[in-house]
N, C-alpha and C positions, 0 to 999 in steps of 0.2 A: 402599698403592697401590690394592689393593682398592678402598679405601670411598672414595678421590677419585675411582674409576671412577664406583662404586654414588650419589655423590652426584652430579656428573655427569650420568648415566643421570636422575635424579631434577630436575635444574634443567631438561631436556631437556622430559623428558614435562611439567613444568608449563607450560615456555611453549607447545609442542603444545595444551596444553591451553586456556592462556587465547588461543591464535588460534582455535581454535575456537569457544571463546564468540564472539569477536570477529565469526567467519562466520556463526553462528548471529543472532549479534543482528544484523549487516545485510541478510542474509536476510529477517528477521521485519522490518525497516524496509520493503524493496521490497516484500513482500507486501501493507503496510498503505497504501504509499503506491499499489500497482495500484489495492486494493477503495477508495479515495480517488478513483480516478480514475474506476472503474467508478460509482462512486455519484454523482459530477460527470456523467457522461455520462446516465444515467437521471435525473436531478435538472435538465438540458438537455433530454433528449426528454418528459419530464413537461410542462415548461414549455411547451414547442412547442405541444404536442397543446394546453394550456388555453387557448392563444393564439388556435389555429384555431378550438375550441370558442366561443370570445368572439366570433372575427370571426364565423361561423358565425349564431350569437345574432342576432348585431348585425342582420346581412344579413335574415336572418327579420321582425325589428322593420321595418326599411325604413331601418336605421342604416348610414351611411356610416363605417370603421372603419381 
């Protein structure tokens, strides 16, 4: 009766276990997909700013842009 407990106790803690990994690794998913986002957004305001630099250019030249 014991060891059906202690085994039991034992299939318990492993699935405990594998849902944690479970939270652990979509944690680390949301994490990667933020700095994805964050890097979309500076890779957008990069673009912007090279955009105004060109029209900027252009305008200097006497270029219509």
């Amino acid at each position: 009766m014991f060891e059906l407990f202690t085994v039991g106790l034992e299939m318990q803690k492993r699935m405990i276990d594998a849902q944690m990994q479970g939270v652990e690794v979509a944690r680390d998913m949301m994490e990667a997909a933020q700095r994805q986002v964050e890097t979309g957004m500076a890779a957008a305001q990069a673009n912007e700013a090279g955009l105004k630099a060109m029209r900027k250019w252009m305008t200097l030249w006497g270029m219509r842009g």
